[in-house]
C-alpha positions as CSV (number, residue, x, y, z in Angstrom):
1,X,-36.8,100.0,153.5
2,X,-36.9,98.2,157.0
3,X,-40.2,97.2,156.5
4,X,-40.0,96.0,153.2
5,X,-36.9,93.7,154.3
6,X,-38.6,92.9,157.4
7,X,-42.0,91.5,155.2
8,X,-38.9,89.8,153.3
9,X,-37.8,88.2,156.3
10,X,-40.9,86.8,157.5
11,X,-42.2,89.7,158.9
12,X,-39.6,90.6,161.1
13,X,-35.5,91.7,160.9
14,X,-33.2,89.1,162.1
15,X,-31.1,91.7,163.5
16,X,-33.1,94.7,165.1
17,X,-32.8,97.8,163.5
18,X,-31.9,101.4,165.7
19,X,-33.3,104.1,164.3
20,X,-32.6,107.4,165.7
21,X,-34.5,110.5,164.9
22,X,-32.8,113.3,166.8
23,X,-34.1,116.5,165.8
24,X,-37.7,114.5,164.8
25,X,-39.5,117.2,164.7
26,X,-37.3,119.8,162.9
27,X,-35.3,117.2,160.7
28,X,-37.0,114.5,159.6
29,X,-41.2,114.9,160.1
30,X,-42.8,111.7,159.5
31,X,-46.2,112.8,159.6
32,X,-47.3,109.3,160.4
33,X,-44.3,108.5,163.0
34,X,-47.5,108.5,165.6
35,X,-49.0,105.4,163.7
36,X,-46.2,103.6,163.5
37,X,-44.5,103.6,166.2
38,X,-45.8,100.3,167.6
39,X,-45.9,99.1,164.4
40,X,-41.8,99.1,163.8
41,X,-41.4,97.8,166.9
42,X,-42.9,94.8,165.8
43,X,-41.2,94.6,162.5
44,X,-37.7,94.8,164.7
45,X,-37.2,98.1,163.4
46,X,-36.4,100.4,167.0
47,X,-37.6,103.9,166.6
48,X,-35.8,106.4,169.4
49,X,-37.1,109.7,168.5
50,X,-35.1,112.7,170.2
51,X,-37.1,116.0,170.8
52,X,-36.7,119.6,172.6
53,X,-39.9,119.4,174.7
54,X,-43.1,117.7,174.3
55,X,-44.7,120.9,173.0
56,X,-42.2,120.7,170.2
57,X,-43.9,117.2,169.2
58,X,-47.1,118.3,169.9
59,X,-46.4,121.1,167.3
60,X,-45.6,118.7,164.6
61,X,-48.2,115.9,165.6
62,X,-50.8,117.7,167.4
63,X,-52.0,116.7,170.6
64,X,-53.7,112.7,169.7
65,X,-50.6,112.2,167.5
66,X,-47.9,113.3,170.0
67,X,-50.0,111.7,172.7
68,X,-50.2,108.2,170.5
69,X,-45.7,108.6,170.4
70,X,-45.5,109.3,174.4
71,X,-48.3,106.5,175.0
72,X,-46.5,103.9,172.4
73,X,-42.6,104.6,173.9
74,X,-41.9,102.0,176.3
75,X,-39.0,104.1,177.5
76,X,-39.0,107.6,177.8
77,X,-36.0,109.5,179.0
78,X,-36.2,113.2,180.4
79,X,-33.6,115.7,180.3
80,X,-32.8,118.2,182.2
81,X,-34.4,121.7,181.8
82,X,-38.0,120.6,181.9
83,X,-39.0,124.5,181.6
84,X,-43.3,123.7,180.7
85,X,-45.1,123.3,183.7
86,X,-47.8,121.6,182.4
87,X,-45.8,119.1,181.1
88,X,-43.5,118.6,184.8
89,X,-46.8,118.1,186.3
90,X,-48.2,115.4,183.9
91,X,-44.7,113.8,184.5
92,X,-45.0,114.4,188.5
93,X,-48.8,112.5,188.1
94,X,-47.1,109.7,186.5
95,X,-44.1,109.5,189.1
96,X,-46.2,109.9,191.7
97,X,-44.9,109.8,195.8
């Protein structure tokens, strides 16, 4: 519905829309969500998508999908409890010294 308005609007809302997904991949799985991401942002529609762990997304989106969300989120907030290894190091790379 966004969208639509925002294609009404000129292509984008006048007034950004917030939409939060918490529990994303239990809740409310947009199969595409992936794909457009960086397109809602554009339309001034603000996804925040709120997940257990990264494996949970990966779970629902597979690796290139949940890959595609990480890589499109221009902020990315990490709680505490990080209990995947894998995942701590790939955060630990991007952190770096």
């Amino acid at each position: 519905a966004a969208v639509i308005q925002a294609e009404r609007d000129g292509g984008r809302l006048d007034a950004p829309l917030l939409a939060i997904l918490d529990e994303a991949a239990n809740v409310c799985k947009i199969q595409d969500l992936p794909d457009l991401y960086s397109h809602l942002g554009s339309r001034g529609v603000i996804p925040v998508t709120i997940l257990q762990s990264y494996r949970q997304g990966v779970r629902v989106w597979g690796e290139a999908g949940m890959d595609a969300l990480w890589s499109a989120s221009t902020i990315k907030l990490i709680g505490s409890g990080i209990d995947d290894a894998d995942f701590a190091d790939k955060l630990s790379r991007l952190v770096g010294d």
